[in-house]
Every structure is written in C-alpha cells, then in structure tokens.
C-alpha positions as CSV (number, residue, x, y, z in Angstrom):
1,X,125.5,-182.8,-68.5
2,X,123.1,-181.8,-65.4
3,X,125.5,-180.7,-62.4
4,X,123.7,-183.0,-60.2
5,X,125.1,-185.5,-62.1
6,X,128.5,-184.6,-63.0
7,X,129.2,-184.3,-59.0
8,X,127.9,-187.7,-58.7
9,X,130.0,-189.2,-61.2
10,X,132.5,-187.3,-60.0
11,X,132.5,-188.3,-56.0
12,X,132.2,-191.7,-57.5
13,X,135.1,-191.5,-59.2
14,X,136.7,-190.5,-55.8
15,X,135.9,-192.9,-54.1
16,X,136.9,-195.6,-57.4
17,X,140.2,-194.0,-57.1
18,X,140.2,-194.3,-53.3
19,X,139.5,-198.5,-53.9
20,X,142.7,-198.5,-55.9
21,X,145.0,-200.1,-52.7
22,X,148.6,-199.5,-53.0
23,X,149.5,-202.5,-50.8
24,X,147.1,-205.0,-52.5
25,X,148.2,-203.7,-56.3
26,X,152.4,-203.8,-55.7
27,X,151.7,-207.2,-53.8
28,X,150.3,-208.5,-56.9
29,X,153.8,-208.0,-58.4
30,X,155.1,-210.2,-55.2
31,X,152.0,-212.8,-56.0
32,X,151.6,-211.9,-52.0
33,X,148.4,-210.9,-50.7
34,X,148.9,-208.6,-47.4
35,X,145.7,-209.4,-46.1
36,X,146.8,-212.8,-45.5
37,X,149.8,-212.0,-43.5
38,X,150.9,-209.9,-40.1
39,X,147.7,-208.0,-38.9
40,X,145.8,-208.8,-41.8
41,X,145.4,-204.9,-42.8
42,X,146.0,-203.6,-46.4
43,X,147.7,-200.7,-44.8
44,X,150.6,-199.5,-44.8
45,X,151.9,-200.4,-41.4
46,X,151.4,-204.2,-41.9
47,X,153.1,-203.8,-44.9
48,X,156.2,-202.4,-43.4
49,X,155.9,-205.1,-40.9
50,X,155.8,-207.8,-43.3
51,X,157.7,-207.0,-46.2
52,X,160.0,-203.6,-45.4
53,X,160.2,-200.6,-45.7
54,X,161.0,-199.9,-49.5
55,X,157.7,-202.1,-50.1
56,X,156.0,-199.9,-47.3
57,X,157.0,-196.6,-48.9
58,X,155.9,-197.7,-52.1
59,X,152.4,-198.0,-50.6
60,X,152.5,-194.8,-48.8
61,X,153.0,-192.9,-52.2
62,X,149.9,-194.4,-54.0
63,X,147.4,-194.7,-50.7
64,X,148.6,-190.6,-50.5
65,X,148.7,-189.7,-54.1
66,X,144.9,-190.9,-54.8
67,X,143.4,-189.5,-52.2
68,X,145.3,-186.0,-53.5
69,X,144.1,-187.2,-57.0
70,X,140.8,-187.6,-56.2
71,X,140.4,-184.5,-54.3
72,X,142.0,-182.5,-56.8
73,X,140.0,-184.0,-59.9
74,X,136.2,-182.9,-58.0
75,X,137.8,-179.3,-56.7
76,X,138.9,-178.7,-60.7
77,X,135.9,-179.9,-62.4
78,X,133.2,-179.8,-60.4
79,X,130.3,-178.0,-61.6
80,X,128.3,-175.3,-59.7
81,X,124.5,-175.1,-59.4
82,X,124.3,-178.3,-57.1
83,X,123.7,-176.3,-53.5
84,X,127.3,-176.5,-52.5
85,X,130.5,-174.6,-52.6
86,X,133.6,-175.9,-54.9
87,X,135.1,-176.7,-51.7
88,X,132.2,-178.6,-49.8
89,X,133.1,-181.1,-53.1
90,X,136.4,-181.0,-52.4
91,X,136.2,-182.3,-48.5
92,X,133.4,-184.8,-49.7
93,X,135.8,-186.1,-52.4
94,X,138.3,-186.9,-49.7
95,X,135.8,-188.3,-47.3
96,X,134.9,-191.0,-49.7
97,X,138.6,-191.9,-51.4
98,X,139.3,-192.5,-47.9
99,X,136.0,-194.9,-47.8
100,X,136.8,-196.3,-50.7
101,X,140.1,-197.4,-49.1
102,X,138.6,-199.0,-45.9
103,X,136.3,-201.0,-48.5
104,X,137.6,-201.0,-51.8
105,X,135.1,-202.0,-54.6
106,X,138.2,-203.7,-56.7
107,X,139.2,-205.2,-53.1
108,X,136.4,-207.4,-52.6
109,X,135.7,-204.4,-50.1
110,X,138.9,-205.6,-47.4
111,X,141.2,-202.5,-47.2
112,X,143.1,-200.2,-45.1
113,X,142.4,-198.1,-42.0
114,X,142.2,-194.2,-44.4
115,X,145.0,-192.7,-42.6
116,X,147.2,-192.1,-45.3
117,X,144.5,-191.4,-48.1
118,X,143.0,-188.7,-45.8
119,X,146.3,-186.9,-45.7
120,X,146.4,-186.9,-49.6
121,X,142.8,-185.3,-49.6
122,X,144.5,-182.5,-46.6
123,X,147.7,-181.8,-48.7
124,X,145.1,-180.5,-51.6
125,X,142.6,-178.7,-48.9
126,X,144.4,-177.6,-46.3
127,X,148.2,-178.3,-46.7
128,X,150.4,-176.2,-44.5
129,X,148.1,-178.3,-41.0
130,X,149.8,-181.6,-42.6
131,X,153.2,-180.7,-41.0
132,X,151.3,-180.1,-37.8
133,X,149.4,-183.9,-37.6
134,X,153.2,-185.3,-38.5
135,X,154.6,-183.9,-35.9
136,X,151.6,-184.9,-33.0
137,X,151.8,-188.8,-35.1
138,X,156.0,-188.6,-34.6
139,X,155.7,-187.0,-30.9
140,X,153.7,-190.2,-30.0
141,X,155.5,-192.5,-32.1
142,X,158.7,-191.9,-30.5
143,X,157.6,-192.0,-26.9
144,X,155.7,-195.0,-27.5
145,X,156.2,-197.1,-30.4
146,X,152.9,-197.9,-31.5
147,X,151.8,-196.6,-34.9
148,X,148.3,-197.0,-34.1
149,X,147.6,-194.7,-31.5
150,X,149.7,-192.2,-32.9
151,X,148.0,-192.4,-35.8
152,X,144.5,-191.7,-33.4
153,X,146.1,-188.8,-31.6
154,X,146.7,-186.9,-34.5
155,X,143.4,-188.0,-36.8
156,X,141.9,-186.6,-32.7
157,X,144.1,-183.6,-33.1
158,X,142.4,-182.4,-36.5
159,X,139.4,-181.2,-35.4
160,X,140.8,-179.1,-32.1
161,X,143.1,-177.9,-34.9
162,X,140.1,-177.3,-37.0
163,X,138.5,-175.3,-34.2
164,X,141.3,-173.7,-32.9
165,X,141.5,-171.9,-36.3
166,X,138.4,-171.1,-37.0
167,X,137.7,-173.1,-39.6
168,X,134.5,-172.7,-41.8
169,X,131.7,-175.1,-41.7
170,X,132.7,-177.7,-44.6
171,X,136.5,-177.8,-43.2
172,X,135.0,-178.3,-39.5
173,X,132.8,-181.2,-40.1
174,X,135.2,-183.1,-43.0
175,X,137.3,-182.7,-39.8
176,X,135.5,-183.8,-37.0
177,X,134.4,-186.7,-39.1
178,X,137.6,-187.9,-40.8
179,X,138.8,-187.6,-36.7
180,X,136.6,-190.2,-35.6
181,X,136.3,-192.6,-38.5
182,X,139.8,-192.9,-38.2
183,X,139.6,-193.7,-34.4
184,X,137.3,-196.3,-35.3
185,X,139.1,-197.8,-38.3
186,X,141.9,-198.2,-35.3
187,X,139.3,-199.3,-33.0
188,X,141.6,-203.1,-32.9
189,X,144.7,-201.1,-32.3
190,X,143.1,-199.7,-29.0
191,X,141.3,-202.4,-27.9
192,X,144.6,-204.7,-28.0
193,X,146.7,-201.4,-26.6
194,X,144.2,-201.3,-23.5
195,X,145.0,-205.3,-22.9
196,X,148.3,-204.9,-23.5
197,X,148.5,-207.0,-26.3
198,X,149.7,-203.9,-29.5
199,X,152.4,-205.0,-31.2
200,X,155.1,-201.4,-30.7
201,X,157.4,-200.6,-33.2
202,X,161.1,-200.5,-30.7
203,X,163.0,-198.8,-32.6
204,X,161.3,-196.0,-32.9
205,X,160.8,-195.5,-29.4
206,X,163.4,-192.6,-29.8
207,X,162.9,-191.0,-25.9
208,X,163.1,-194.4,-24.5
209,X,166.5,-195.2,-26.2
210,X,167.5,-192.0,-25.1
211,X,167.0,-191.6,-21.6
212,X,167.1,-195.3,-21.0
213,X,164.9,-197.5,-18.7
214,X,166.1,-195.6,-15.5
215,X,164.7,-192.4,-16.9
216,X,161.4,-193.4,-19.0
C-alpha cells in the first residue's frame, strides 16, 4: 500500500475512534441520551451532573483510552515516506480523535468539548506534562468550582508549557492548537461565567470550605 495512503486511512481511523462517545455509548445501556439532559454536552462533566459519578468515570475511561488508542495505533504503524516525522503522525492523530469527539460521525456529529480525548493523545506523546495540566485543572477547580474554566486554564497552560520546554515544532503547534480549540469548545462556559450565570461545582470549592466566607 502507498504511504500516502496508509496515513490517510490511518488519521481516519483516528478520528473514527475519536467519534466513538463514551457518554452517548454507556447511555445507550440507560436508554438515556445525555444530550437531552443538563447542559446538553456529551461530555463528561454533564454526565457527572446528570447521572453520577460512577457513570461519569465510566466515560472518562473511554473519551481517555481512544484518544490514547488512536494515537498509539498511527505512532506504531505509520509508514515513512509521506514528508513527516513518526511523531508529526502521532500529534495529528490526537488532533483529529479529539475532532472526532466534538463531532462524532456515529453521533450524528453532537459530541463533547475534547478535553479528555486530548489528554489520552498526551499520555502517549508527552506523558510525564499530564500531571502538570491536572494540577493547574485541580488548582482552579478548588478555588472556584467551575470545571469549565479550569479545564481552559490548563488546555491555555499547554502551550506556555510547550514553550517553556522547548519543545520541537510538531509538539509546539499540536499544543498551541489543542490550547485554543479547547478554549473555544468551552466558549459557552465563559460566556455564561462572564454573566454570572456557570453552573460551579460547591463541593469542590476546597479553599473556600476551608478558609470560610470571612477569609475567601
């Protein structure tokens, strides 16, 4: 087979992968469609809003797993003799399983926001800054309460990161990119944050429980 073509079946399959939603495939076992309750995301926040946490995790394991799939599969059998490096594949992989969970094919094209797919594409490419974007999502989780932005502040934080360790050219841009398509897959979350209108998750407002209203 040409290696032109092997990549491209093999990006597609990425981003197939990527249209699998976890939300959307366990609710089928609930006969529940997610999309039609809470915020109306596939995601995995409005699933722990709506129907818990063991439900929630469940979906956090496969939105994770196939982006790590999917980046795995095109950095072990993708071909050379196309213009780009094994790992140029690899970031390009997890660009579009994310992509292919903001508008899943088998979805009619309604997912989530990508947060969690991209971090399965990182744990393959770049692992050990994974620990780094959990702890800048938990730092503004627990002084705040809203899972949106924190999930923005730390999809913002991988390209300083990215920058600030001299990444190479295919890490930089997969990062600078995935940064701010997450921020605007979240764009709703910031636009009802700014009117004062985001839904905050209280009991994860750690600081403010804390230090009390007095103090924060």
């Amino acid at each position: 087979m040409p290696p032109i073509l092997l990549t491209a079946l093999l990006l597609l399959l990425a981003y197939l992968l990527g249209s699998v939603s976890g939300s959307l495939v366990l609710g089928r076992f609930r006969n529940i469609d997610i999309r039609e309750h809470g915020s109306g995301n596939a995601g995995g926040t409005n699933a722990l809003r709506t129907l818990g946490w063991k439900f929630a995790l469940g979906v956090a394991v496969i939105d994770v797993a196939k982006g790590a799939l999917a980046t795995w599969l095109v950095l072990r059998y993708a071909p050379v003799g196309t213009g780009l490096s094994v790992t140029a594949h690899g970031y390009l992989a997890a660009a579009l399983a994310v992509v292919g969970h903001v508008w899943p094919l088998w979805h009619g094209f309604r997912g989530g926001k990508g947060a969690a797919t991209g971090v399965g594409g990182l744990l393959v490419l770049w692992p050990w800054i994974v620990p780094l974007l959990l702890l800048a999502w938990i730092l503004v989780l627990v002084s705040t309460g809203y899972v949106g932005l924190s999930t923005v502040v730390a999809a913002l934080c991988l390209p300083l990161l990215a920058w600030g360790f001299d990444a190479g050219p295919e890490r930089m841009w997969f990062c600078i990119g995935m940064g701010l398509f997450l921020a605007w897959t979240h764009r709703a979350n910031l636009v009802r944050l700014w009117h004062g209108k985001e839904s905050r998750f209280e009991r994860a407002r750690l600081l403010y429980r804390l230090y009390g209203r007095s103090r924060y």
